[in-house]
Structure formats: C-alpha cells, structure tokens
C-alpha positions in Angstrom: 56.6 118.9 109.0 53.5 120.5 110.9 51.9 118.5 113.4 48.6 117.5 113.5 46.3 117.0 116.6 44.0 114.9 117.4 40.4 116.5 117.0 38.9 113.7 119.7 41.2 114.7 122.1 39.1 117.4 124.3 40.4 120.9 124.3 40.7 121.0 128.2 43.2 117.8 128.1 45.2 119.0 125.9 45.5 121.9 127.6 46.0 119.8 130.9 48.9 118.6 129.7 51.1 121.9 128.7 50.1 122.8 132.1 51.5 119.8 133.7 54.5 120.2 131.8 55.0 124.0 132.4 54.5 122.9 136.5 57.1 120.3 136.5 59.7 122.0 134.4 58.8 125.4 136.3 59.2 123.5 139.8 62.8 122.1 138.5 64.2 125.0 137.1 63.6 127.1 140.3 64.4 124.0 142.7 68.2 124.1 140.4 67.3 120.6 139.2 68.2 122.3 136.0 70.9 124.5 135.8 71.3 127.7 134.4 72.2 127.6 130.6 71.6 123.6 130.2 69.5 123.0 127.3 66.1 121.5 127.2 65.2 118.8 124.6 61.6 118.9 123.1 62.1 115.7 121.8 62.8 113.9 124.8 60.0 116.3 127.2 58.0 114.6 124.7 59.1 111.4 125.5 58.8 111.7 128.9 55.8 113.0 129.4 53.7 110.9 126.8 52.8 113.5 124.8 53.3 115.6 121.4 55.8 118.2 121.0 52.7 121.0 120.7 52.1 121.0 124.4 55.6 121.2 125.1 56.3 124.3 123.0 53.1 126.1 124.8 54.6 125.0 128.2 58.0 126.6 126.9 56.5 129.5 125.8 54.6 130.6 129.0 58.3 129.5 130.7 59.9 131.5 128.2 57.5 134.8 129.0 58.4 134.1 133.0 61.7 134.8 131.9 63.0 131.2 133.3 63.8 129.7 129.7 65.7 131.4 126.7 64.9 130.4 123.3 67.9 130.9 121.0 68.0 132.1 117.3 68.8 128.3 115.8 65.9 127.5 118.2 67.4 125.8 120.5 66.1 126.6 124.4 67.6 126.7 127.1 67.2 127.5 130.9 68.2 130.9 131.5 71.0 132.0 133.0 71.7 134.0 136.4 73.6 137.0 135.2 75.6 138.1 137.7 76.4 141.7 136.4 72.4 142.3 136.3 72.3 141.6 139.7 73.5 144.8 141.6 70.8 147.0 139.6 68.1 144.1 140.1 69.1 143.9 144.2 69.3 148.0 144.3 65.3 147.7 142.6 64.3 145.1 144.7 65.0 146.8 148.5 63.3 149.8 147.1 60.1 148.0 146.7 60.4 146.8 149.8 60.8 149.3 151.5 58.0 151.6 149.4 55.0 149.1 149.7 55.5 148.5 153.1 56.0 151.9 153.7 52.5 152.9 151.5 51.0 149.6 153.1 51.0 151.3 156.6 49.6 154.3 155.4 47.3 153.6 153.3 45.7 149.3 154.5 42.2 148.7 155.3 41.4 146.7 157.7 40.4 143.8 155.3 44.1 144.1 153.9 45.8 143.1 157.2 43.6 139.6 157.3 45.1 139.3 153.3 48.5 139.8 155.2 47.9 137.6 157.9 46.4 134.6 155.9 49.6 134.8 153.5 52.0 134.9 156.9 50.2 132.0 158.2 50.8 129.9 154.6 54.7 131.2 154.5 54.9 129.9 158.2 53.5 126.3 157.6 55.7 126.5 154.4 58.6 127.5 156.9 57.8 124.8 159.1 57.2 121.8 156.5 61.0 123.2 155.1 59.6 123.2 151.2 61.3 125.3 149.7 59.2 125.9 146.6 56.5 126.5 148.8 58.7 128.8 150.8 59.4 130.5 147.2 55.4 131.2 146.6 53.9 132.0 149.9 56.8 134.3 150.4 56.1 136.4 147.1 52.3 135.9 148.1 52.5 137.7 151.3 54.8 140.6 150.1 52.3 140.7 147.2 49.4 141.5 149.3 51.8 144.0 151.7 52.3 146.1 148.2 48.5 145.8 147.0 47.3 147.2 150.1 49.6 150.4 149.4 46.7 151.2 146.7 49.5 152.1 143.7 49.3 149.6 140.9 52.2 150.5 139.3 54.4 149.8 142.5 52.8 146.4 143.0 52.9 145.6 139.3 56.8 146.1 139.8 57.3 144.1 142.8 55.6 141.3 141.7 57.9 141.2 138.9 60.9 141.5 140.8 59.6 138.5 142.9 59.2 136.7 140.0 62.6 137.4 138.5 64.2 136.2 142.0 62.7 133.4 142.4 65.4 131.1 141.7 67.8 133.3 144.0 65.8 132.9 146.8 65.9 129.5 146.2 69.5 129.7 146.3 68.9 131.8 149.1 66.7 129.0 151.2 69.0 126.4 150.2 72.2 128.2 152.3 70.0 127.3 155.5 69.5 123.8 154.1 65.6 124.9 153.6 65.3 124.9 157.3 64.9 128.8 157.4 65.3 130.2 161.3 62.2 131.3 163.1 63.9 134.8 162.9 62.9 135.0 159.3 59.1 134.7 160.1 59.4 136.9 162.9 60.9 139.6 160.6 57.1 139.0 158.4 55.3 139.3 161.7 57.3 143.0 162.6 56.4 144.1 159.5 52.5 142.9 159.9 52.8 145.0 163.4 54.6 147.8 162.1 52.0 148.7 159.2 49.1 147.6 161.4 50.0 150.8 163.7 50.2 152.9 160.4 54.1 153.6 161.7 55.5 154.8 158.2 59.0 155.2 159.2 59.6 151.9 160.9 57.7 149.8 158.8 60.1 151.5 155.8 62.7 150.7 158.3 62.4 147.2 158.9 61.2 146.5 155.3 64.6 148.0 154.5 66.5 145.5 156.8 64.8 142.2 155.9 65.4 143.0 152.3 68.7 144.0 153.0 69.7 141.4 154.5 68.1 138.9 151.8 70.6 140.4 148.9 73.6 140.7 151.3 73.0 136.9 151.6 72.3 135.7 147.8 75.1 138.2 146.7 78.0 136.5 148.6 76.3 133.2 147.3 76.6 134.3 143.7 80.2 134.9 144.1 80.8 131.2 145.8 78.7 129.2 143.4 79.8 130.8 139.6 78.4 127.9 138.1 74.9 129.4 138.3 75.9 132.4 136.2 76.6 131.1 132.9 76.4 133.5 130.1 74.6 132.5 126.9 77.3 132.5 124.4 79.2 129.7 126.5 76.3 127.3 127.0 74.7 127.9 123.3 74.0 125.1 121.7 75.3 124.4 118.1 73.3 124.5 114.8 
C-alpha cells in the first residue's frame, strides 16, 4: 500500500525530519552503537521517531549513498559491514592521498589557504580536548580536507574526501583504542604538517604526511584483526525473506 502524506504538513518539516533521522542514525552507526551487518527496522525508526516510514526511507537513502547502510535485494537494510579484505587496497589509497595533498598543499597554498588550515586545526584541537569522538571524526576530515583543496587538483581532493568518508567508522575504531582521549602528539603531528607546507618544504611535508598516515593504518589494522566482530560479511548477517 502507498503512503500518503499529509499536504498541511510544510515541505521544510518534513524534510526536518529525514534529516534528523539521517543525523541520529549517521551519529550511531559511526559511534559503533550499531554494528556492522545488524539490520535496521523501518517499522520501528518509525516508531521511534514519531514519524511515517517516507522520511525514514529518504534518511536511508542518503545513508545508503554514504555507503554506511546496505540495502539488500528482499529489501531488507542493513548497516554495512567493515570488510576486512577491502582494507589493505583502501589503507594503501588512503597514505597516498596523504602524502600527495600535503605534498601539492606546500607547493601550491595561498596565503588565505593556511588560515582554512589553521581554523580547521584549532576545531580538531578543541574536539581533541572535549574527547568527542564524533567530533574528532569531522574536524579531522575537515582539516585534511582543506590541506588537499589548497593543492589546487580537484580530482585529488574529490578522492580524499571520499576516502575520509569511507573511514570514518575506522577512525572511530581508531579513537576509541585511546579511550577518545587522543595524546597531544596527534595534534602536534596537524601542527608539523601546518609548518611544513607553510615553508613550501615539499619533501618533508610528503614526509611527515606519510608518517601520520602511516601510523593511523598501522593502528586500525591490528585493531581489525582483534575485534572480527566488526567485519561481518553480508551473506552471514542477511536477513531472511
């Protein structure tokens, strides 16, 4: 049966309320409140939030095209699942981008790019301090972000910031091995790489970009291998017809 909405109810509210949805579930599927492969109910996301299923499927949707939700054939959906055999290709992606935007950021930044730079440090440290790890999770992918637009290539940038987004739930993973209180060395690895492309030295901002993100997969990856209940492959947790 189709639904049917309510034509009193303004555009902008209903809208207001797949975005709440998409928020929540977005903020609990990369905080691990739900785990990979567990199924999400319409019906009862309804329920909960007050509100008909339509909202729900259009906060699925834009989940679904962030990659953090699957929706299966019998459509069913899920959360999606970590796969750990994608990871060595995504981890082998993800310190080249590192290393090439900050590399292009020191030779190509204006001046206005290292105040973008600073401004997203200064929003990673608070996050840092505060130990919010969601907010760690954004401000970190927000000042990385602004290292590769200052490199002036589009297609790099476009890449990285899709790589960010794909890891955000490992760097959650990530944050959470410190107990989300990240040491101070972490920031100070942001502010060498400020300095580094600041002097327009290529080779050592390559360099240290290199180590930070190095050191970032080295961590996640023996994570991955402790915690195998994040990597559940699809077939296992589908959900029957």
């Amino acid at each position: 049966m189709s639904e049917t909405v309510d034509p009193s109810i303004p555009e902008r509210r209903r809208g207001s309320g797949a975005r709440l949805v998409y928020e929540q579930l977005r903020d609990e599927i990369l905080d691990l409140h739900l785990s990979p492969g567990s199924p999400i109910d319409e019906v009862a996301l309804a329920e909960r939030f007050g509100l008909s299923r339509t909202p729900i499927r259009e906060a699925l949707v834009r989940l679904q095209g962030e990659g953090l939700v699957t929706a299966l054939p019998n459509r069913s959906t899920l959360v999606a699942s970590l796969d750990a055999a994608a990871l060595p290709p995504f981890f082998d992606a993800l310190v080249l981008m590192y290393r090439v935007t900050t590399r292009l950021a020191a030779e190509h930044h204006r001046a206005d790019d290292l105040d973008a730079i600073r401004a997203r440090q200064v929003a990673f440290a608070g996050a840092v301090a505060a130990q919010d790890a969601l907010a760690m999770i954004a401000t970190n992918a927000a000042f990385h972000s602004a290292i590769a637009d200052s490199g002036r290539n589009p297609y790099f940038a476009s890449l990285f910031d899709r790589l960010l987004n794909d890891g955000r739930r490992l760097l959650r993973l990530y944050y959470d091995s410190y107990q989300d209180r990240l040491p101070p060395r972490f920031v100070e690895e942001h502010e060498d790489l400020i300095a580094a492309i600041a002097a327009r030295d290529v080779d050592e901002a390559d360099r240290l970009a290199g180590i930070h993100a190095e050191q970032i997969v080295e961590q996640i990856d023996r994570l991955m291998k402790r915690r195998s209940d994040l990597a559940i492959p699809l077939a296992r947790a589908s959900v029957d017809k």
